[in-house]
C-alpha positions in Angstrom: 0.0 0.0 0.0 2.6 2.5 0.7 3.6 3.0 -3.4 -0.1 4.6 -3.0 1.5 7.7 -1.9 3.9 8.6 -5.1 4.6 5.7 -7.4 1.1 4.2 -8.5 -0.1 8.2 -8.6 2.6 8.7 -11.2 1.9 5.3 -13.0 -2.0 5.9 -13.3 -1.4 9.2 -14.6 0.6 7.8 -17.4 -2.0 5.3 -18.3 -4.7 7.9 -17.9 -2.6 9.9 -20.2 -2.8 6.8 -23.0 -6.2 4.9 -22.5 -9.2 5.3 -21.2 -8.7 2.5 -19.1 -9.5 2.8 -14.9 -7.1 1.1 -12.6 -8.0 -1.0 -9.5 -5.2 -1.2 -6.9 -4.7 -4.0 -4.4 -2.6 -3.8 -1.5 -1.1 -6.9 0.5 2.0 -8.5 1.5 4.5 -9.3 -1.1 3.6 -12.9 -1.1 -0.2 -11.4 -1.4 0.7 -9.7 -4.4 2.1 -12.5 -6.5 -1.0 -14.8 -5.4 -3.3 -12.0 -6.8 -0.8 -12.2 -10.1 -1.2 -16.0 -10.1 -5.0 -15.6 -9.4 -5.8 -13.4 -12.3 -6.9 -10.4 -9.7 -4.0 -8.5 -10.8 -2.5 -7.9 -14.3 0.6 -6.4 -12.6 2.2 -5.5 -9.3 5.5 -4.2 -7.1 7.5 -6.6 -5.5 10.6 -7.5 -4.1 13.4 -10.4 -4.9 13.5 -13.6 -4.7 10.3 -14.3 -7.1 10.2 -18.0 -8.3 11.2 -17.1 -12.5 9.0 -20.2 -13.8 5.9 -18.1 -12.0 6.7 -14.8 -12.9 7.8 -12.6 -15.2 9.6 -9.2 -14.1 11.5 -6.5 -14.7 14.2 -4.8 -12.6 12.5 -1.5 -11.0 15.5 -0.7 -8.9 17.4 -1.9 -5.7 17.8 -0.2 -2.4 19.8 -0.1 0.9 18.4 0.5 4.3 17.7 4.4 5.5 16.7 6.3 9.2 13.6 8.2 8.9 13.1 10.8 11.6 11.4 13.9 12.8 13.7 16.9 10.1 14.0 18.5 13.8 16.0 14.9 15.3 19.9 15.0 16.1 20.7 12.6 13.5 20.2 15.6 11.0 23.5 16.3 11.5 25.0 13.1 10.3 25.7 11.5 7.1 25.2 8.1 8.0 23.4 6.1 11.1 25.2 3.4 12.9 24.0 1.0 15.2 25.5 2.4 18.3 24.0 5.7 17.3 20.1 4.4 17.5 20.7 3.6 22.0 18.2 5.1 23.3 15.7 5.8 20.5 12.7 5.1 20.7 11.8 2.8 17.2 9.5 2.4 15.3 9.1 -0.4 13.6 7.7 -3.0 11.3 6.3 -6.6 13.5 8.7 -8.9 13.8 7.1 -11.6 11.6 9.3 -9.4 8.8 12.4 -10.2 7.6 13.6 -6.2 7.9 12.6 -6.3 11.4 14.9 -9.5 12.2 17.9 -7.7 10.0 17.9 -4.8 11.6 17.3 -5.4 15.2 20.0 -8.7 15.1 22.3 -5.6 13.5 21.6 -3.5 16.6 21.8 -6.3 19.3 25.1 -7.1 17.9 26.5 -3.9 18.4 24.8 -4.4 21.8 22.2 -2.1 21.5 19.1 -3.2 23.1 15.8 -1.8 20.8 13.3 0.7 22.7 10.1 -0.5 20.5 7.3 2.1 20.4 5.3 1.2 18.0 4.7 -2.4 15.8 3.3 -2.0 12.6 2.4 -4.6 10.0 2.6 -2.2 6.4 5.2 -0.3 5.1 3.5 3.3 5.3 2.1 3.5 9.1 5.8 4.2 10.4 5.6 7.9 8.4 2.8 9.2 10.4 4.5 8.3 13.8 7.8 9.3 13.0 6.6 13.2 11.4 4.9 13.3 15.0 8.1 13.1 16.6 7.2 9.5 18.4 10.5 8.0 17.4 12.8 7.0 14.4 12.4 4.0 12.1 14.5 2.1 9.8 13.5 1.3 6.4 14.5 1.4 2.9 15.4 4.3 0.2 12.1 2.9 -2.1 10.3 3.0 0.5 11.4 6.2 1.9 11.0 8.6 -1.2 7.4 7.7 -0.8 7.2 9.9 2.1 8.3 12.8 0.4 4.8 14.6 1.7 6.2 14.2 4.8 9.3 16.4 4.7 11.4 13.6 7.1 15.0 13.4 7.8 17.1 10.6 5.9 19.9 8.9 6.1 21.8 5.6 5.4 21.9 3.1 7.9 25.2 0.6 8.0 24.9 -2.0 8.3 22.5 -2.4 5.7 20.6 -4.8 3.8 20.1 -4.7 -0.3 16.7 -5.0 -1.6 15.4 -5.7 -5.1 12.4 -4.5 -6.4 11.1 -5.7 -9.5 
């Protein structure tokens, strides 16, 4: 759901722009969005590597590495890149654990000994920008998913250690 907020915008306006056709938009899960593919619900979606290649086909839409989001008023303003030591004694938050972002990140931070002060669980990309722009803590997430909370006006900056993710 959270490509709602600039990408699909930009993508409906183009096919406005060259058919008369209207567009219906279904959020989920990754693994949601390949089933509606699969089902016939969807003639098309966003999604992230590994995709199994005899179910699928896709196209490379671009790869990203893991960013801080925080309040543009937040200390880490003043820094060019976030490191695990630097997130002790934040207050996070960040996506349920049943995620595999939430694992990488907080195994990152516990092995740099850095014990996570969890806020606030979420369970889609999106809810963390309405938390963080109120000043209720930082999150981690990724550059995609960050530049579509450009309405937002929030601090960003890369994280190390990071993960890479593919979008397709």
């Amino acid at each position: 759901s959270v490509f709602g907020f600039v990408t699909l915008p930009k993508v409906v306006a183009i096919i406005r722009s060259q058919t008369a056709s209207n567009v219906r938009s279904i959020s989920g899960s990754y693994e949601q969005i390949g089933e509606h593919i699969l089902a016939g619900r969807a003639d098309l979606g966003i999604s992230r590597l590994p995709l199994d290649p005899g179910l699928f086909e896709w196209a490379p839409l671009g790869s990203a590495r893991n960013v801080c989001i925080f309040h543009p008023d937040h200390r880490f303003s003043k820094q060019t890149c976030i490191e695990a030591q630097d997130l002790a004694g934040e207050t996070i938050v960040d996506i349920d654990p049943q995620f595999a972002a939430h694992q990488m990140n907080f195994n990152a931070l516990r092995f740099a000994g850095v014990e996570p002060d969890i806020l606030v669980e979420f369970d889609c990309n999106g809810h963390e920008a309405g938390y963080v722009s109120a000043g209720l803590g930082i999150s981690i997430t990724n550059e995609i998913i960050a530049r579509e909370y450009a309405a937002f006006q929030l601090g960003v900056r890369p994280v190390e250690p990071s993960a890479l993710y593919h979008y397709v």
